[in-house]
N, C-alpha and C positions, 0 to 999 in steps of 0.2 A: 381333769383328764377325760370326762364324762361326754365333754362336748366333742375332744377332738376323734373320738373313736366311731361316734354319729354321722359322721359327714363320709366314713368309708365302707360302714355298712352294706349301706345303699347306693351301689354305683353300676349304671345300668347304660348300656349300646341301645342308642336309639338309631336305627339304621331306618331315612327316609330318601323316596322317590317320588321327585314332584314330577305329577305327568303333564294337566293341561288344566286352562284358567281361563272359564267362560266369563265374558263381560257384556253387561246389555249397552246398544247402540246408543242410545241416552246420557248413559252415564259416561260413555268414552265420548261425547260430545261434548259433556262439560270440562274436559280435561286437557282438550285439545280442538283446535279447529279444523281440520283435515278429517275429523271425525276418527283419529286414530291413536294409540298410546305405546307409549315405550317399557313396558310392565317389568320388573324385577321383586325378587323377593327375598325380605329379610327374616329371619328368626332368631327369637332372644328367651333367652333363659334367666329367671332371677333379674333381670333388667339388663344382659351383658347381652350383646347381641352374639350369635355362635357361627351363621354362616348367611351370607350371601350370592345367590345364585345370579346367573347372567343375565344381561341384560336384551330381550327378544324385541327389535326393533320393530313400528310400525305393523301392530298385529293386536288384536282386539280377545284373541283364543288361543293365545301363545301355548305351545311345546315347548317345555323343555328337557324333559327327558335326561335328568342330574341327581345322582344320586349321593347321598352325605353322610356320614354316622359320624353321631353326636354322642360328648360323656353327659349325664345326669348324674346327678349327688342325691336328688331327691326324686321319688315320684308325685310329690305335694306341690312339686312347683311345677305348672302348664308351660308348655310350649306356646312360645306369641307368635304368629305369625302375622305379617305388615306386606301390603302391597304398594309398590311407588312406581310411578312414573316416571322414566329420565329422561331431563330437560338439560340440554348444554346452556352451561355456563350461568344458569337460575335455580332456584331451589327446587327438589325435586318434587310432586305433587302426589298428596295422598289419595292411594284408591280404595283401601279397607282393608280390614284386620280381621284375626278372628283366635280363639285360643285353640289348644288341642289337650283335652286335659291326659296325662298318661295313666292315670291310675285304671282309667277307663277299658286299658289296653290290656291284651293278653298276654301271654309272655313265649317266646318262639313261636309267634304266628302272624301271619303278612295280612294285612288289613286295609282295603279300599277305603280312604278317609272325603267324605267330601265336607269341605268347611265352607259355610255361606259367608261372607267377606260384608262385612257392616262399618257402618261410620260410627264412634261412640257416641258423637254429639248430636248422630240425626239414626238412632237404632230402625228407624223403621222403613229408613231406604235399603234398599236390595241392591248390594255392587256387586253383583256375581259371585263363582264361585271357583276353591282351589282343591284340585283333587291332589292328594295323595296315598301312596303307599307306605303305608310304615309298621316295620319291627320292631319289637319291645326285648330285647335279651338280656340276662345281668353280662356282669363283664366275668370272664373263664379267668382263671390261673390268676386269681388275687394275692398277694400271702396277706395282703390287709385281717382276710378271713381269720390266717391259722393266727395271724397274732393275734387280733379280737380272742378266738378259743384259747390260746397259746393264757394271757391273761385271764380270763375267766378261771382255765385250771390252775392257775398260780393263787387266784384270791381262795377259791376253795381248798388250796391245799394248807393255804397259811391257816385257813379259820378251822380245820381239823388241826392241825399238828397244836395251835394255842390249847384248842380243846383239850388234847393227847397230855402238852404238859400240866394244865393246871389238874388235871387229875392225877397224872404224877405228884405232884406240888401236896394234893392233899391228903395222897395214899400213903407217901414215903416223905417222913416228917425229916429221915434221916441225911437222904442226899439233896438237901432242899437248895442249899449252894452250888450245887454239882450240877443239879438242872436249871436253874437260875442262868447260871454262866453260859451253858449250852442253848438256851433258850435265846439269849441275848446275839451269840455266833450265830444262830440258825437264822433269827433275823437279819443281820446284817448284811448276811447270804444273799437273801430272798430277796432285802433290797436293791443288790447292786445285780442281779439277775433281773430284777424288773426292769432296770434303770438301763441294760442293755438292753433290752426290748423294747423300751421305749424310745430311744434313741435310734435305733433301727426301723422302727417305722415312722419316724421324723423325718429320716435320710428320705424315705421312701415315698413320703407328702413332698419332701422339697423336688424331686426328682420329676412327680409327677406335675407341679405348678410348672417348673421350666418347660413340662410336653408341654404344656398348655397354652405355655408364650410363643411356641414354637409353634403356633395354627398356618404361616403359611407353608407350599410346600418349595419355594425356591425363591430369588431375588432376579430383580429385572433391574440394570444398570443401562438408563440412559444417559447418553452424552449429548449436547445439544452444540453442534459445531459451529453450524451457520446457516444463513437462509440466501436465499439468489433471486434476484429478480422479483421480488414484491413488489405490491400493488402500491402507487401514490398515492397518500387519504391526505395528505398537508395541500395546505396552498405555494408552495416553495417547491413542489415536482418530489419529495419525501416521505416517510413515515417515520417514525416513531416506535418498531415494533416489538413487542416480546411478545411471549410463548405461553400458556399451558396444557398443563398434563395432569388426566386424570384418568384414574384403571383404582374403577369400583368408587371406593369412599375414600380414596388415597388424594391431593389435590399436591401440584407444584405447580408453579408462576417460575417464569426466568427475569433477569432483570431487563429494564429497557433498555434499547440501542438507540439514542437521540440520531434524527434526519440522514437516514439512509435506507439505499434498497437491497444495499447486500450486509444484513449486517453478522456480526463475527460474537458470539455468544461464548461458545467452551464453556459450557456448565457441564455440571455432574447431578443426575439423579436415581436414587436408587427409589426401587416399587417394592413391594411382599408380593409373593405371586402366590395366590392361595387357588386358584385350579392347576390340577395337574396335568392337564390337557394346556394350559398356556391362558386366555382370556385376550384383550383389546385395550389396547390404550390410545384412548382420544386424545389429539392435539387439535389445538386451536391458536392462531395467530392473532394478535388482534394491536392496533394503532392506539397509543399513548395520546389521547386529550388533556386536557389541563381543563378543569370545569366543567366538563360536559360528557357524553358518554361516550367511551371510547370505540374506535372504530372494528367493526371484522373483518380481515384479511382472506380467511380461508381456516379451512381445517382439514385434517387429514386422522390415518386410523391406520396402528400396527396390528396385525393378528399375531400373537406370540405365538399360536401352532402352528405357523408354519416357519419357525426359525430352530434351529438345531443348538441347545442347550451347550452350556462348559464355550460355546465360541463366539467372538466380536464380528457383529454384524454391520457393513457401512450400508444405511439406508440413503435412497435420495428419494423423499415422497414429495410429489406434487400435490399441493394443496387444490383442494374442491371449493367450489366457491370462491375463487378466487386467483388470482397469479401467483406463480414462482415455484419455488423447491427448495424445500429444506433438508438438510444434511445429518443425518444423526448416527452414533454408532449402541448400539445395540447389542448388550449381553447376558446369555438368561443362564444361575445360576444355581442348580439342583443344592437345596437345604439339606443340611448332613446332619447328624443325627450327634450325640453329646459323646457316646461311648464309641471307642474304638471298635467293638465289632462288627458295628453298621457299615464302618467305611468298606468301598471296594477293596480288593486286592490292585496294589498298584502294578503297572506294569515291569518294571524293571525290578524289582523285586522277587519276577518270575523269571529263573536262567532260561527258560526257554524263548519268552517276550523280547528279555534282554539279546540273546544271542540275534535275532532276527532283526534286532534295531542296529545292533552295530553291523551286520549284513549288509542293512539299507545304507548306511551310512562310511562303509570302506571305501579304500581309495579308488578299487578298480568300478566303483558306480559313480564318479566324480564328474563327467560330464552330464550325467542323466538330471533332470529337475534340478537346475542349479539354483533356484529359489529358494528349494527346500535344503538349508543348511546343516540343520540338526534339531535335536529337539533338548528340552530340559525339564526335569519332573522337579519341584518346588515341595517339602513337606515341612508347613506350619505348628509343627508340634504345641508347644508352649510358651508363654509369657509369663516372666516373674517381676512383683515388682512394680506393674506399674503406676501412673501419677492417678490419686484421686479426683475424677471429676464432677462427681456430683455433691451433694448438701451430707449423703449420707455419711461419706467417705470411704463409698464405693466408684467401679467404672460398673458401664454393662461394654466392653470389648469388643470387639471386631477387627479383622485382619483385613486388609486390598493389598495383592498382589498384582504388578504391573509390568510388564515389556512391552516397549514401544506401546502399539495403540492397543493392545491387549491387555484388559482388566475383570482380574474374578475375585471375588471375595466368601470369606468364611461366614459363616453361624456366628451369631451373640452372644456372648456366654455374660446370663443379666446378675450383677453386683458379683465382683467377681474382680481382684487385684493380679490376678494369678491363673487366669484363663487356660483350658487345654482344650484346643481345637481337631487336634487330629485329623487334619485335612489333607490329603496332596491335589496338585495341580500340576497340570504338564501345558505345558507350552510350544509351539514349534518356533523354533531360532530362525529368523531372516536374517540379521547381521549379527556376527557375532563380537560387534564391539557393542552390542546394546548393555545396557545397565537393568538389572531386576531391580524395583524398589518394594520394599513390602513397609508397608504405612499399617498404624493401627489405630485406630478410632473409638471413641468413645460416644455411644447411638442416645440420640435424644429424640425422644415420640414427635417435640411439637416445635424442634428447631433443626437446624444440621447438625452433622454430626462432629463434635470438636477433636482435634487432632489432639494426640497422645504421645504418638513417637517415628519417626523412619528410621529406616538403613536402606542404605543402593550398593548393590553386588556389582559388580560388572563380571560379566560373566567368563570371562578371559582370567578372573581370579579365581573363581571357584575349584576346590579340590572335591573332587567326587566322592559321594558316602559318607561323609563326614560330619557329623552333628555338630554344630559349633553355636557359642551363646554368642549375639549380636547385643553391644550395646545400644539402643535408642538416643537417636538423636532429632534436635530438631527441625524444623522444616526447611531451613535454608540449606542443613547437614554440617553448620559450623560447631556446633557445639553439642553435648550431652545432654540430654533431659535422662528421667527419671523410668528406671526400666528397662530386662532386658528380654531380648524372645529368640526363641531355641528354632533352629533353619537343620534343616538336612538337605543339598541340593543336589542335583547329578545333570552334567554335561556331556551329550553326546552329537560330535557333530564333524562333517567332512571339512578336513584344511586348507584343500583344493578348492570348494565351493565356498570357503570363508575369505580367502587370500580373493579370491575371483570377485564377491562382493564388496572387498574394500574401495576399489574401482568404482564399482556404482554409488550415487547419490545418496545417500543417507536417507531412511524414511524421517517425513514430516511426520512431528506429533502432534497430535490433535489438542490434545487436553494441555495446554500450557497457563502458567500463571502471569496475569497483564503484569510490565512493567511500572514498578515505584519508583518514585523520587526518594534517596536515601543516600543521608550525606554521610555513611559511613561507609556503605558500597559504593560513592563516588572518590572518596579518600584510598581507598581498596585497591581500584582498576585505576586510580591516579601510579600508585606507587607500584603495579605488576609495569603498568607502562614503563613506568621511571627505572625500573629494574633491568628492565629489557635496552635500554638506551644506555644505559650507565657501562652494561654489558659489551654493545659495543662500540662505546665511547673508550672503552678499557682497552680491548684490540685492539683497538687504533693506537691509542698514546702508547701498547707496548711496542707496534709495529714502527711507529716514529721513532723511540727511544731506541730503536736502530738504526733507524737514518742519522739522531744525531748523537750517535758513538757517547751514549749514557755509560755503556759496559763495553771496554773492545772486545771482548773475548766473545760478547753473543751477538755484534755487530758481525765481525770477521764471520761466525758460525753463517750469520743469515745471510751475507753477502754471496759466501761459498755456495749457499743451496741453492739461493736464486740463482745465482749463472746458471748451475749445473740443470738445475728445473728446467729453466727459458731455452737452454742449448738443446736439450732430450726431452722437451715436452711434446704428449700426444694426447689425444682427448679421449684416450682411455684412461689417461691420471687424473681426470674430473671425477670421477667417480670411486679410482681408488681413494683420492683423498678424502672422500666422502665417509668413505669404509674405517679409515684411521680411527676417526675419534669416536665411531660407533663400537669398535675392538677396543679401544683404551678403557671406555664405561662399561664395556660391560666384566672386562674382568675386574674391577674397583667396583664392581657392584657382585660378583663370586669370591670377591675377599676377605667381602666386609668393610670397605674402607671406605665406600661413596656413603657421603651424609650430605651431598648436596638439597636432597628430598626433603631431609631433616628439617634444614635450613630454611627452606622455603613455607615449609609449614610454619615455622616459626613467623618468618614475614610477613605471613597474612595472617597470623590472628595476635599481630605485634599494636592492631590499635584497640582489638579488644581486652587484653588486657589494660590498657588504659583505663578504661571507664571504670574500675575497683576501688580509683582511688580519690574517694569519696568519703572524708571522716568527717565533716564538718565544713558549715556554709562556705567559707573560706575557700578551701579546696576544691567544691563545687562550682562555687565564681571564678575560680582559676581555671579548672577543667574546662569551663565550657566559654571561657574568652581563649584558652587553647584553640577549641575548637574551631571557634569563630576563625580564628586566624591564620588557620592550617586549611579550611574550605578557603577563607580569603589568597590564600598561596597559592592552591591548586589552581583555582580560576586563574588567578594572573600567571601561573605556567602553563596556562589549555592555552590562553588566549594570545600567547607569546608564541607558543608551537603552531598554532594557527596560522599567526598572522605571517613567522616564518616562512610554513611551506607553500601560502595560498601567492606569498610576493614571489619566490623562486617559479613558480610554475606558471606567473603571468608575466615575470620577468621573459622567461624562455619564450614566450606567442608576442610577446611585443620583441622582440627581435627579429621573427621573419614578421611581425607586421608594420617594420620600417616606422616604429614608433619614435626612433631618434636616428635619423637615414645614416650617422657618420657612424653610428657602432654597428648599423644594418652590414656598412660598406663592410667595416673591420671584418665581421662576423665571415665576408663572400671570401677577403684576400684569404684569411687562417683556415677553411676549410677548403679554398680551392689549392692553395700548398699540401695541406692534410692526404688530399684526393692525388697528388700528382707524386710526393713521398711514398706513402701506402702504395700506389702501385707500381713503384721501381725498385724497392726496397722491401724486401720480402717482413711479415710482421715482426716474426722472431728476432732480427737485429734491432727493427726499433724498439722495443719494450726491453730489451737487453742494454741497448743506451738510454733509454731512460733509467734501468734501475742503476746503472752505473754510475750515471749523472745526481740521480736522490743520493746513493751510500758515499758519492767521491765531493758533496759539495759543500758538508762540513768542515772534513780535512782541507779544502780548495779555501776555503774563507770560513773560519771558525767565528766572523762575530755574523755572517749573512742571518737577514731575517726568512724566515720558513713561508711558503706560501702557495697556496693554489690558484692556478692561472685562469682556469675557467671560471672559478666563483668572482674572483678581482674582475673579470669581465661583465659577469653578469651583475653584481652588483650597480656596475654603473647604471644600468639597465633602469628604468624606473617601471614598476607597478600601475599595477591600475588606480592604486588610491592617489600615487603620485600623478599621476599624469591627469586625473579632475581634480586634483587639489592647482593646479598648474594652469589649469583651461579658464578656473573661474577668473584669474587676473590678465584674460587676455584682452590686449590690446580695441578689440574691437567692443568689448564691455565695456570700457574706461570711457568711450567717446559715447557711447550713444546713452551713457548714464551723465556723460554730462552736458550732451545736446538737451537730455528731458528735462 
């Protein structure tokens, strides 16, 4: 216990301000050939390095003018500090180091530091010097303190009260079991009194390590959409390009885009953003070689201060050195704090906030900023539950919340099945059929971050106020993974400006995932197809099964409406009919009685269930010659439905293209009849004798075969594939293959 009480002792605020850092011309000649340096500087403690400041381009006596406070554990361990020079895209170059020992230091008083910066391997060059300001304070309002004292008075009380009884013990031979027993209670007291205190300042070390991991102060989410117009580095008018990104010691690479100049990336990368002032992120474009060293495109530079934090930014930067413009969106996300009382006061949470939103948002402001829909505040409470991803059989968690192109995310919460975030987010609504998705992540240092769990709200569902547990599902959203997380949401938005937006175009989303080849979402969108056709192939045969008086009683019924329909139709009954079957669902769906939904859900995850049944190789060879055979069906149904609609619709252009002049001719007599009917003959009588003639020609001849006149025509018709499979055996081939 000896060791862990040492390391809190001593915990001291080092508060430094690096002013300026003379370099001799000399020595910034070896470093660079412009005679110039890119200088930054690092500081480490115990060997962990604790901050680095920014990077002062092209400057030999940089200012920077940054000020930092640093925790210590010890004053035995120096302050390192390390000068570098940054070099894009190479390693960066050392310019000198120097320590800062703190014992050295006063305590509340500001002290002009200047360190002479040395090479360890060549001590007796001179690389200049780094001035600072620095404050030595312990750290205020510890309780580490009172428990250290807290302890201390616990060990001297116990080694008095032992004393107290063994003199009892030997004074009073009489009640020697009496104090014995009492002796024994008094300890066991004392122990679990200890054992609360000691556990209490456990809580208080772990609390303090997560500050620790918690060194930046926000996250910067870049999206990498696409580039336009780059430069050709290939011999084929091409490039090859990807992307990196760097801000500080942070490094991402995007993947390559093989032989183009516009190419289409949609990646995701998230930064730490450890100034609170914002900092720079270098990009650099650069051409994919194979063997050799690859090309540079151009590079370009974000300034994080001057973008406005919590919102998505669409950059278009033109690349320097180089051609084109790159597309990126850009989101800088203030780091929140573990405990709920750091967060803001949200706003709808305040009636007066609240009352002012639904103000902006009534009906009588319906025409004003119809852009602006409404708005939705998001609060990510908790996650229970969820899937271990690391060795330990921990996660470290993370939440992204997303609409449309707008994406923020929460704090870490590291090893941790059971995460509480305490976060809200607001969003402004531009349509309001968008879907919120909120994904949760599990953070990996030196890889991305592996998915855990989604759910997608659509926001048309959302009940306001409401706290509700979302199961986690997976990425496709067909199935359940493991986990669930706690959503509070609230919808406020105008229905005038939402009904007004359905009209407009749907926003494109940026961030989409490429499509797979997947024969199980090819089987999928086979059978929604086949659903959809069966559906009205159904219509049909019931519609026929009244032409041929299957039932008279709903023959006579359909017969009756259609006259009455054809005699009193107007083309305001397009639209009631329309109205019908939207009334008939919706009250079978206020009854309770529609399970059509039911059903459909069932239909599409009727082939996942399939794959379960798998007990033995046997069934495994069955299942998947199933499969094989059910992919071999669908093909020769795609390829059938194809080759149907592609002959019909060259059928019809080889008819006016007098591909067979005597059905051309046919085609002129039936439409110039058609032309010369229709206009003496008002429409309403002829669809009136037509239907009389489908419902009366059963009854007229009960064995007649059923038939459509226009398809019997076009059929004779031949296609395009007919008509070159026809051309190769012509006549003038035959001769002059057997003149050769």
């Amino acid at each position: 216990m000896g060791p862990f009480f040492s390391i809190y002792l001593f915990i001291y605020h080092v508060f430094v301000f690096i002013q300026t850092k003379q370099s001799s011309y000399n020595v910034a000649c070896k470093i660079t050939y412009q005679c110039t340096s890119d200088p930054y500087v690092k500081f480490k403690i115990a060997g962990k390095e604790v901050f680095r400041s920014k990077t002062i381009h092209k400057n030999l006596n940089p200012v920077w003018d940054e000020r930092v406070s640093l925790l210590v554990e010890s004053l035995r361990d120096p302050l390192y500090v390390k000068v570098f020079d940054y070099d894009f895209g190479l390693q960066d170059d050392f310019m000198g180091s120097a320590y800062l020992y703190l014992e050295s230091l006063e305590h509340q008083r500001t002290l002009d530091v200047t360190l002479d910066l040395k090479d360890p391997q060549y001590p007796e060059h001179n690389l200049g010097s780094l001035d600072l300001a620095v404050t030595l304070s312990p750290k205020e309002g510890d309780a580490r303190d009172a428990t250290m004292l807290l302890r201390r008075n616990w060990k001297r009380s116990i080694f008095f009260f032992c004393l107290f009884c063994g003199w009892l013990f030997l004074s009073i031979h009489i009640f020697y079991l009496c104090w014995c027993f009492f002796f024994f209670v008094s300890m066991l007291v004392c122990k679990c009194v200890f054992k609360c205190i000691w556990l209490q300042c456990q809580s208080m070390r772990l609390s303090d390590v997560h500050r620790k991991a918690q060194l930046w102060r926000g996250i910067v989410s870049i999206s990498l959409i696409e580039g336009r117009g780059l430069q050709p580095m290939d011999t084929n008018g091409f490039s090859d390009p990807y992307v990196k990104f760097r801000m500080g010691h942070q490094k991402y690479k995007s993947k390559t885009i093989p032989k183009t100049l516009n190419p289409q990336w949609r990646e995701q990368f998230d930064f730490n953003m450890y100034e609170e002032q914002g900092g720079y992120v270098d990009i650099t474009v650069w051409d994919k070689d194979a063997g050799k060293k690859d090309d540079f495109l151009g590079r370009a530079t974000i300034d994080l201060s001057l973008l406005s934090k919590e919102h998505t930014h669409k950059l278009d930067l033109p690349l320097e050195e180089g051609e084109g413009v790159l597309v990126l969106l850009v989101t800088l996300t203030a780091s929140a704090a573990v405990s709920i009382s750091d967060l803001s006061v949200n706003m709808l949470d305040d009636p007066h906030e609240r009352h002012q939103i639904m103000q902006r948002y009534n009906l009588w402001r319906s025409l004003h900023n119809l852009k602006d829909v409404g708005v939705v505040q998001v609060k990510v409470i908790r996650a229970e539950g969820l899937m271990a991803a690391d060795v330990t059989g921990k996660s470290d968690p993370f939440c992204v919340v997303e609409l449309s192109n707008d994406r923020l995310q929460t704090h870490t919460v590291y090893k941790n099945l059971n995460p509480e975030w305490n976060k809200v987010f607001t969003f402004n609504v531009k349509d309001i059929h968008s879907v919120l998705e909120v994904t949760v992540y599990d953070e990996d240092r030196d890889r991305s971050a592996d998915f855990l769990g989604k759910v997608a709200i659509p926001l048309l569902n959302i009940q306001n106020g409401e706290r509700k547990a979302y199961a986690l599902k997976s990425k496709e959203l067909t199935g359940p993974t493991k986990g669930v997380i706690f959503l509070e949401i609230d919808v406020i938005f105008n229905a005038v400006k939402a009904g007004l937006r359905t009209l407009i175009p749907i926003e494109q989303k940026y961030i989409e995932e490429e499509p797979r080849v997947s024969k199980q979402l090819l089987l999928q969108n086979f059978n929604r197809v086949r659903r959809c056709i069966m559906f009205l192939i159904n219509a049909g045969c019931y519609i026929n099964s009244c032409f041929e008086w299957d039932s008279p009683q709903r023959s006579i019924c359909a017969f009756v409406l259609f006259v009455v329909v054809v005699w009193n139709f107007e083309f305001y009954m397009i639209p009631l009919a329309l109205l019908l079957p939207l009334a008939w669902n919706y009250i079978l769906i206020t009854s309770g009685k529609d399970t059509r939904q039911d059903q459909v859900v069932e239909d599409l995850l009727e082939d996942e269930d399939e794959d379960f049944d798998k007990d033995d190789k046997d069934s495994e060879r069955k299942g998947f010659m199933n499969k094989l055979y059910a992919i071999q069906d669908v093909c020769i149904s795609v390829q059938n439905a194809l080759d149907e609609v592609a002959s019909y619709g060259e059928r019809i252009k080889n008819t006016f293209n007098w591909t067979v002049p005597f059905l051309s001719w046919l085609a002129i007599v039936a439409l110039g009849v058609a032309t010369i009917i229709i206009y003496f003959i008002p429409l309403r009588y002829i669809v009136l004798a037509w239907g009389v003639n489908k419902f009366t020609k059963k009854l007229r001849d009960p064995y007649t075969i059923d038939n459509n006149e226009l398809l019997d025509f076009l059929s004779r018709v031949p296609s395009d594939v007919q008509v070159v499979g026809k051309d190769r055996l012509s006549p003038h081939s035959m001769v002059f293959t057997h003149f050769v």
